[in-house]
mmCIF file as Biopython writes it, N, C-alpha, C and O atoms, coordinates in Angstrom:
data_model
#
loop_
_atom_site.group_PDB
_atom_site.id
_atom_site.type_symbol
_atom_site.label_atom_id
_atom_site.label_alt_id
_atom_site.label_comp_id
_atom_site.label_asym_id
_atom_site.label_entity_id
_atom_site.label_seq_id
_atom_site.pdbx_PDB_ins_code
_atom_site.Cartn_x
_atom_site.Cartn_y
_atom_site.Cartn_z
_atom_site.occupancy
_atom_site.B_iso_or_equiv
_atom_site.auth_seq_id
_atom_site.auth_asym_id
_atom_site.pdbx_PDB_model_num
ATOM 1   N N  . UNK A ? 1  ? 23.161 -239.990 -176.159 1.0 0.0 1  A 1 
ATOM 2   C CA . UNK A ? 1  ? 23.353 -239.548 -177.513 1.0 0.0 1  A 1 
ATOM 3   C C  . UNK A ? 1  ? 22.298 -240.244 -178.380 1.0 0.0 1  A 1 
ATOM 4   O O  . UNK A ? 1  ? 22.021 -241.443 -178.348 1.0 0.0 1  A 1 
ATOM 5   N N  . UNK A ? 2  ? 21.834 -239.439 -179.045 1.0 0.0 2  A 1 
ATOM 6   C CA . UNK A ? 2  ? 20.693 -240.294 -179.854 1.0 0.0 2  A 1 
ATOM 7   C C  . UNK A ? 2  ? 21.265 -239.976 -181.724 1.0 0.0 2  A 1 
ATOM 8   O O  . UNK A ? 2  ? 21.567 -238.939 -182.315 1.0 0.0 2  A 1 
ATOM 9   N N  . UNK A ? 3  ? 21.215 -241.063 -182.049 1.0 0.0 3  A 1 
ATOM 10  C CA . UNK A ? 3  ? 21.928 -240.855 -183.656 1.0 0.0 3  A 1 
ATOM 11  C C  . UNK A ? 3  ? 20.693 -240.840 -184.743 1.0 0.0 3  A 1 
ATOM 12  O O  . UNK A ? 3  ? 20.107 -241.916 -184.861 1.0 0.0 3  A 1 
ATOM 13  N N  . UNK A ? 4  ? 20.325 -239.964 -185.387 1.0 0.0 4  A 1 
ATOM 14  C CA . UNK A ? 4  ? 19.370 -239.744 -186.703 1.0 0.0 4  A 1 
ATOM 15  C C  . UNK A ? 4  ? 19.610 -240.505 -188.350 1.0 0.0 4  A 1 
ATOM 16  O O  . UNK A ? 4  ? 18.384 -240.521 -188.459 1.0 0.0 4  A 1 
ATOM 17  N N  . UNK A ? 5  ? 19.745 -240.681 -188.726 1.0 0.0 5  A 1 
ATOM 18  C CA . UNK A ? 5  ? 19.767 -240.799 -190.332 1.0 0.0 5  A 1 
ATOM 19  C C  . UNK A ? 5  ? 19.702 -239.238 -190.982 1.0 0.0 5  A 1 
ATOM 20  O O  . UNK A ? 5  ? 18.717 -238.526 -190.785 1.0 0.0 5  A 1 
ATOM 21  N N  . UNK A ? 6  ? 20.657 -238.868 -191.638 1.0 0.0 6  A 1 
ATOM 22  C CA . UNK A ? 6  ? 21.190 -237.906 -192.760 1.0 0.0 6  A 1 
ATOM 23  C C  . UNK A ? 6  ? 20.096 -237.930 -193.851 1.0 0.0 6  A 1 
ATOM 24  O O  . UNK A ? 6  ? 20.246 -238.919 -194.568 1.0 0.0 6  A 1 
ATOM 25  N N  . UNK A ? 7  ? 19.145 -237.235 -194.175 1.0 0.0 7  A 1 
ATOM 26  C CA . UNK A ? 7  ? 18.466 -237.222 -195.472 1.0 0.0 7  A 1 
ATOM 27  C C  . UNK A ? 7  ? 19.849 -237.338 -196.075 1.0 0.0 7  A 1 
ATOM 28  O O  . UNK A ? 7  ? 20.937 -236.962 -195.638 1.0 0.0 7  A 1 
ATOM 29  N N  . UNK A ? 8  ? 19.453 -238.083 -197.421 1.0 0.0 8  A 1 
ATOM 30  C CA . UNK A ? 8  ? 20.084 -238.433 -198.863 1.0 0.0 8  A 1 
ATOM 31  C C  . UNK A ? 8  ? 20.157 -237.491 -199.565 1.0 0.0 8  A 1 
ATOM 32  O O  . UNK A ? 8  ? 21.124 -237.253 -200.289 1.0 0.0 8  A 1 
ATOM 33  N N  . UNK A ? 9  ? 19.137 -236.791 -199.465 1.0 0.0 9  A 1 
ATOM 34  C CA . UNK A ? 9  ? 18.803 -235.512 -201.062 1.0 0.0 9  A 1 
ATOM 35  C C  . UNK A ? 9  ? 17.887 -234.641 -200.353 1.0 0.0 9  A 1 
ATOM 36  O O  . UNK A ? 9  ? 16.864 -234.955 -199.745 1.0 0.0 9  A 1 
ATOM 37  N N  . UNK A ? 10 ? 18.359 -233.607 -200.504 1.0 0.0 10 A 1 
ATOM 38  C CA . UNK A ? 10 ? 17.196 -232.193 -200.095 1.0 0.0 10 A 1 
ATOM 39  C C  . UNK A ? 10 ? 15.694 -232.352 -200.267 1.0 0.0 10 A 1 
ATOM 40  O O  . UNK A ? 10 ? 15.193 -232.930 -201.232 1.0 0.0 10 A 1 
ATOM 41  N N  . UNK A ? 11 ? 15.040 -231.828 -199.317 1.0 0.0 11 A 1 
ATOM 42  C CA . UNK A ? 11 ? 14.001 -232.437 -199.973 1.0 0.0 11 A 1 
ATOM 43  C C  . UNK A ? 11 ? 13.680 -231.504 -201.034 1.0 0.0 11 A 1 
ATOM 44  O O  . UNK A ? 11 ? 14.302 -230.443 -201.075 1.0 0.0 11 A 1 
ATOM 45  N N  . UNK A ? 12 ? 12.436 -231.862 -202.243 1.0 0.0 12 A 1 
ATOM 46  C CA . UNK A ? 12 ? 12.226 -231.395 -203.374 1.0 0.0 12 A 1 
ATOM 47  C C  . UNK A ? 12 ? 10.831 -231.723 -203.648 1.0 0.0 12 A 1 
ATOM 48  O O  . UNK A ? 12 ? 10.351 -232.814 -203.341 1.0 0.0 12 A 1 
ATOM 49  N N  . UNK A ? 13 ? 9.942  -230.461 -204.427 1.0 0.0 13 A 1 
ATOM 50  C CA . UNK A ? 13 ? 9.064  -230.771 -204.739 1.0 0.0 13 A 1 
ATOM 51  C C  . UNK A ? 13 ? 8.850  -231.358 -206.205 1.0 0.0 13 A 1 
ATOM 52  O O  . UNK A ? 13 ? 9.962  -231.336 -206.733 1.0 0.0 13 A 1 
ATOM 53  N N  . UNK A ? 14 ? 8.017  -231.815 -206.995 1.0 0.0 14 A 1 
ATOM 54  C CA . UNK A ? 14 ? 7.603  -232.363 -207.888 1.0 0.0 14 A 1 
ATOM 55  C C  . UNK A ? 14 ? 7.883  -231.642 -209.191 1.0 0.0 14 A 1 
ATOM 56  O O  . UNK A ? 14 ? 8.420  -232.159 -210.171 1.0 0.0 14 A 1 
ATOM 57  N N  . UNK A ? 15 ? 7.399  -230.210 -209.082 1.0 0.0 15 A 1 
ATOM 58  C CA . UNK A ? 15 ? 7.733  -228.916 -209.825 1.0 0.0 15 A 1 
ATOM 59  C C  . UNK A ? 15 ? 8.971  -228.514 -209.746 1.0 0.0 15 A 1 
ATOM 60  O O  . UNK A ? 15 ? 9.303  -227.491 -210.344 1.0 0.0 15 A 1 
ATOM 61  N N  . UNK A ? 16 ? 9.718  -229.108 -209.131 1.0 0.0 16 A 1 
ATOM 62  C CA . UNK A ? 16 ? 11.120 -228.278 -208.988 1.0 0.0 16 A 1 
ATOM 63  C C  . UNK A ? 16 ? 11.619 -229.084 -210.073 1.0 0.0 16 A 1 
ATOM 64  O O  . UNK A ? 16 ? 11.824 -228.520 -211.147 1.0 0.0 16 A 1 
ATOM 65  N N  . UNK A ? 17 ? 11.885 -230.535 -209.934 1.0 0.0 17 A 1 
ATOM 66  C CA . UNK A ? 17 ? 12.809 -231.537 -211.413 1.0 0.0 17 A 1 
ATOM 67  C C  . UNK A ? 17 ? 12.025 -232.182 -212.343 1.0 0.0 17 A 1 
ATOM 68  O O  . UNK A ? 17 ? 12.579 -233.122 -212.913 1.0 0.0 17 A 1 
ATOM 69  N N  . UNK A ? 18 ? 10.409 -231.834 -212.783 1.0 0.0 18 A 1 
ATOM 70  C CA . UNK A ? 18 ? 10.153 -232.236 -213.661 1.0 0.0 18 A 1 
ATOM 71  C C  . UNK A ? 18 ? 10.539 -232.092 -215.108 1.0 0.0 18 A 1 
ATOM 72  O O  . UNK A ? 18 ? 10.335 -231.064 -215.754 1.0 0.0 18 A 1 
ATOM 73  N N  . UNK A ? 19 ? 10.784 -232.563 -215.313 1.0 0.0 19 A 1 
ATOM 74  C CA . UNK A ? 19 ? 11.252 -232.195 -217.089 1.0 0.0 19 A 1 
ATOM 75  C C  . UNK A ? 19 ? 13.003 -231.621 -216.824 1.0 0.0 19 A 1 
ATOM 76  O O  . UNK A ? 19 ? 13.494 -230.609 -217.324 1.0 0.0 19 A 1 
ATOM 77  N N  . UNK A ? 20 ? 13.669 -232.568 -215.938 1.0 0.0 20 A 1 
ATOM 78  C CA . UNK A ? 20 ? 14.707 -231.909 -215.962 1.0 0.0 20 A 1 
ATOM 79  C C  . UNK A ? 20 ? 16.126 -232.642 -216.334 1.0 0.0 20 A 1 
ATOM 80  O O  . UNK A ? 20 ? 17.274 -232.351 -215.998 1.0 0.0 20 A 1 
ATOM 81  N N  . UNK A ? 21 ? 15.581 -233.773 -217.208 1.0 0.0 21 A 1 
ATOM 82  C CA . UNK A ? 21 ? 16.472 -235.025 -217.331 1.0 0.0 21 A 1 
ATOM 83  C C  . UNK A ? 21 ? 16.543 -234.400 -218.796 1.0 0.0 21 A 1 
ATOM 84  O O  . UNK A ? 21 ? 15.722 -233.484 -218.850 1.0 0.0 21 A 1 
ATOM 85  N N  . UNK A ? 22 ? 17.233 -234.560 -220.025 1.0 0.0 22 A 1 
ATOM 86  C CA . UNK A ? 22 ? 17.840 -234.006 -221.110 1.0 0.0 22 A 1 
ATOM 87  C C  . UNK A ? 22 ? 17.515 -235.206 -221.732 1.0 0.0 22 A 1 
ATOM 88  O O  . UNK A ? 22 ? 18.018 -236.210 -221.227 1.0 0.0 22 A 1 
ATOM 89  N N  . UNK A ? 23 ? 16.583 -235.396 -222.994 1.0 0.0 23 A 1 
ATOM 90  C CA . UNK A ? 23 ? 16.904 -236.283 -224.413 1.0 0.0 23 A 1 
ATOM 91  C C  . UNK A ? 23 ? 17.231 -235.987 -225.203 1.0 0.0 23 A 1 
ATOM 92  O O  . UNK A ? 23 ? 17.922 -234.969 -225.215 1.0 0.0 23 A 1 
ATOM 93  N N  . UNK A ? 24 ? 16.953 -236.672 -226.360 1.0 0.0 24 A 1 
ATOM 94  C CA . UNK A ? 24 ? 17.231 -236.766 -227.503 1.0 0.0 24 A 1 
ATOM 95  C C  . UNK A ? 24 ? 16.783 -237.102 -228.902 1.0 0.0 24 A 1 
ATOM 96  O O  . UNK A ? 24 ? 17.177 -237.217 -230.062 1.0 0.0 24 A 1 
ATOM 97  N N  . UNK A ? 25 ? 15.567 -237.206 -227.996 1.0 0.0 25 A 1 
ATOM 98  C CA . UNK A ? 25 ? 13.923 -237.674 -229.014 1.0 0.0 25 A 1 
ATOM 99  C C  . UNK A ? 25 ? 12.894 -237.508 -228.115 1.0 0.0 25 A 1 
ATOM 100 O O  . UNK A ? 25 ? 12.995 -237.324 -226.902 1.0 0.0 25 A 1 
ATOM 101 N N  . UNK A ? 26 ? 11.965 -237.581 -228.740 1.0 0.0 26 A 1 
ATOM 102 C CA . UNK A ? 26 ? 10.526 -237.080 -228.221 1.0 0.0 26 A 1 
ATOM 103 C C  . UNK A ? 26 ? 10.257 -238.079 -227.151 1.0 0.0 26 A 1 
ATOM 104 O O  . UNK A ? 26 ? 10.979 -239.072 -227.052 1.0 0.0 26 A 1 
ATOM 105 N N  . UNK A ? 27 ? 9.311  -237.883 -226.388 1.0 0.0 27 A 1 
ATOM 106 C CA . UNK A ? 27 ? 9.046  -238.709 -224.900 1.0 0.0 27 A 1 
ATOM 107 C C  . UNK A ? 27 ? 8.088  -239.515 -225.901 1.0 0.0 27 A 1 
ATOM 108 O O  . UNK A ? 27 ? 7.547  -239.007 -226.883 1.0 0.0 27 A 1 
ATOM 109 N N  . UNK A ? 28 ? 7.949  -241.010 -225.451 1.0 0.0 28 A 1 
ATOM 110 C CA . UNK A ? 28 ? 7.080  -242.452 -225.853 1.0 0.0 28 A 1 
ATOM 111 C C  . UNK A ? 28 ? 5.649  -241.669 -225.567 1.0 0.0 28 A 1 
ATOM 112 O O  . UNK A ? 28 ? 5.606  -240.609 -224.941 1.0 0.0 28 A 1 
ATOM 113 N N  . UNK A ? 29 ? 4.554  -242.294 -226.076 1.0 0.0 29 A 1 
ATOM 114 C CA . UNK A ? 29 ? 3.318  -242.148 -226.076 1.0 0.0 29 A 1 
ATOM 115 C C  . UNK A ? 29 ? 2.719  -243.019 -225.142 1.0 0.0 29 A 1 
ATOM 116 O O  . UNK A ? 29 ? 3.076  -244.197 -225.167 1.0 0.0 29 A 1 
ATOM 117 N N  . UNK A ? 30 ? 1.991  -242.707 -224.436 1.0 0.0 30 A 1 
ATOM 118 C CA . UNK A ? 30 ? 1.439  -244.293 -223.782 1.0 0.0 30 A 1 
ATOM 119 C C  . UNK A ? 30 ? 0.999  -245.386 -224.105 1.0 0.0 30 A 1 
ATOM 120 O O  . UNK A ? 30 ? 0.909  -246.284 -223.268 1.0 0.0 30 A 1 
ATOM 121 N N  . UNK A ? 31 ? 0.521  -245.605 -225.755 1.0 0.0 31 A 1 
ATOM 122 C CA . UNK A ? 31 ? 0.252  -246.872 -225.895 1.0 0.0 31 A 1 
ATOM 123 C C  . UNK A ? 31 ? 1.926  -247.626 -226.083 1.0 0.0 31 A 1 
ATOM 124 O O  . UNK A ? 31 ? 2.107  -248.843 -226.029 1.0 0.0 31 A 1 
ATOM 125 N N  . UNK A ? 32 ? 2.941  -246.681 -226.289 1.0 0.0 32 A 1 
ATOM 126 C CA . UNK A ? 32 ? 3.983  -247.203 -226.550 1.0 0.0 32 A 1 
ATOM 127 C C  . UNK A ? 32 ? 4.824  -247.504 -225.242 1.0 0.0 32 A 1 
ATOM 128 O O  . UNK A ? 32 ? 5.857  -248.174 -225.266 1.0 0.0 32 A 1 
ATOM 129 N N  . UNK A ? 33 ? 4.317  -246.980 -224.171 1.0 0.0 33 A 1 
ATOM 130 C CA . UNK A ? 33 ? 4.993  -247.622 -222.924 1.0 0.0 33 A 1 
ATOM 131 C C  . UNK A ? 33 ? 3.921  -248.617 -222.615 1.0 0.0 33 A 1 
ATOM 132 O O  . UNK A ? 33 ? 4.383  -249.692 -222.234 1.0 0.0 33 A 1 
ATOM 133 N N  . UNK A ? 34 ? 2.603  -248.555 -222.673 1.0 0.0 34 A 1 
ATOM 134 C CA . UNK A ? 34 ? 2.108  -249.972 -222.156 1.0 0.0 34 A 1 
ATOM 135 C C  . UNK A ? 34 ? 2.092  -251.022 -222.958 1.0 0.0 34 A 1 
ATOM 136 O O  . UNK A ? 34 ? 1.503  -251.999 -222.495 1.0 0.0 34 A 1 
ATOM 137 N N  . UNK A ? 35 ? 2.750  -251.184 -224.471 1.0 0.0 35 A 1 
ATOM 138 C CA . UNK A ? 35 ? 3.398  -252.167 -225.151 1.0 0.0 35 A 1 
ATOM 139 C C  . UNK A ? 35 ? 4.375  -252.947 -224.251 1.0 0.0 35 A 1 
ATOM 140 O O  . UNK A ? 35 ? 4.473  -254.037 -223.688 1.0 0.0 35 A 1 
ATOM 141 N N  . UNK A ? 36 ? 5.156  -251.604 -224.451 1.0 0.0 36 A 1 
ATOM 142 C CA . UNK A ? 36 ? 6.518  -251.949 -223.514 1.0 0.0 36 A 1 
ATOM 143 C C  . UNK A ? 36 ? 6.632  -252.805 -222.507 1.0 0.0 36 A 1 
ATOM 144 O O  . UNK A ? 36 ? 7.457  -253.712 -222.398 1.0 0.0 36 A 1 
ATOM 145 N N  . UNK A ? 37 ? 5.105  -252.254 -221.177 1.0 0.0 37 A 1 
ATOM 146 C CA . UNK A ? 37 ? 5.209  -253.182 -220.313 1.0 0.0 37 A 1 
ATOM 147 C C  . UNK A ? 37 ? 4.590  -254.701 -220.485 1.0 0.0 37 A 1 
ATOM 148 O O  . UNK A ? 37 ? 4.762  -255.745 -219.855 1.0 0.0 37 A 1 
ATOM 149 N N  . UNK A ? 38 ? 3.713  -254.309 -221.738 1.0 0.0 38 A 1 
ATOM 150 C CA . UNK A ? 38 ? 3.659  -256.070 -222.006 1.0 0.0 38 A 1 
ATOM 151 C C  . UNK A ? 38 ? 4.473  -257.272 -222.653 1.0 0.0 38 A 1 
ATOM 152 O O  . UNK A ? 38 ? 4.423  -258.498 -222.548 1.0 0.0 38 A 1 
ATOM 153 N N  . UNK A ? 39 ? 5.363  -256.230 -223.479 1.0 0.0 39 A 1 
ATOM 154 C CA . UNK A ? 39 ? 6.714  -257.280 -224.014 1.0 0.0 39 A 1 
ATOM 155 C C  . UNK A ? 39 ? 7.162  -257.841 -223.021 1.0 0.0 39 A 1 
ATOM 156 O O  . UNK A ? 39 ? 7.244  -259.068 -222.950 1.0 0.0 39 A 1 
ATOM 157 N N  . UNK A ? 40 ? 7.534  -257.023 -222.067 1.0 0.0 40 A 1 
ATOM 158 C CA . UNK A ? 40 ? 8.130  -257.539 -220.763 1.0 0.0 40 A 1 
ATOM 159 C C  . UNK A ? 40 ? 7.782  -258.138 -219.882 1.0 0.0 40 A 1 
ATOM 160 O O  . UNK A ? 40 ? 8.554  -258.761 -219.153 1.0 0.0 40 A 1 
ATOM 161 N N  . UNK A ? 41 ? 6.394  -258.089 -219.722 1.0 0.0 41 A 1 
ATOM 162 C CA . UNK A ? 41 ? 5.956  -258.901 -219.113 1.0 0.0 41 A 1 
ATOM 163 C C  . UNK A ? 41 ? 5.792  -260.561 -219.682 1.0 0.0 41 A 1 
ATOM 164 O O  . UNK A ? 41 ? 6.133  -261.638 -219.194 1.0 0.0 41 A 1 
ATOM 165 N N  . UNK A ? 42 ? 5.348  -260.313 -220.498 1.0 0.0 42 A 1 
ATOM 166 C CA . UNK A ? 42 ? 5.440  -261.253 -221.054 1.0 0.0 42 A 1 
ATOM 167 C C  . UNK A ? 42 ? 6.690  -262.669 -221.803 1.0 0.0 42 A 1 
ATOM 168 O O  . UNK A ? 42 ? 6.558  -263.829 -222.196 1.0 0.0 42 A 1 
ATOM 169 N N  . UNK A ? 43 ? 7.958  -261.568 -221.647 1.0 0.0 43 A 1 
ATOM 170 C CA . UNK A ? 43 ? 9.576  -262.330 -221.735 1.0 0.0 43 A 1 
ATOM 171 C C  . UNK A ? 43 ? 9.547  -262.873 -220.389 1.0 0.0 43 A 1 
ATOM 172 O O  . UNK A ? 43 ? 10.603 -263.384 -220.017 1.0 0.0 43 A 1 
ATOM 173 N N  . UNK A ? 44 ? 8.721  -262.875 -219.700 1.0 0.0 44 A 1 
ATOM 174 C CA . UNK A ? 44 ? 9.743  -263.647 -218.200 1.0 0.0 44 A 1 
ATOM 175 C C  . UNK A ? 44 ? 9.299  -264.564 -217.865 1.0 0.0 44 A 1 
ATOM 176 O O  . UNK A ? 44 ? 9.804  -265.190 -216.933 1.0 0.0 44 A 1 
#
């Protein structure tokens, strides 16, 4: 008997769930996420 691992999640392409999460304000700009990652980097 040989036992496999169960994929987790179907597989999916890139185009299938982009843009498929729901907000509530406009998506960050990039200088405003690479702020982001320097606050943080910088708290630790």
């Amino acid at each position: 008997m040989l036992l496999k691992p169960a994929p987790v999640f179907a597989a999916t392409r890139p185009e299938e769930v982009f843009g498929r999460l729901a907000r509530d304000r406009p998506p960050k700009s990039l200088a405003d996420m690479e702020a982001g990652v320097l606050a943080e980097a910088s708290s630790g």
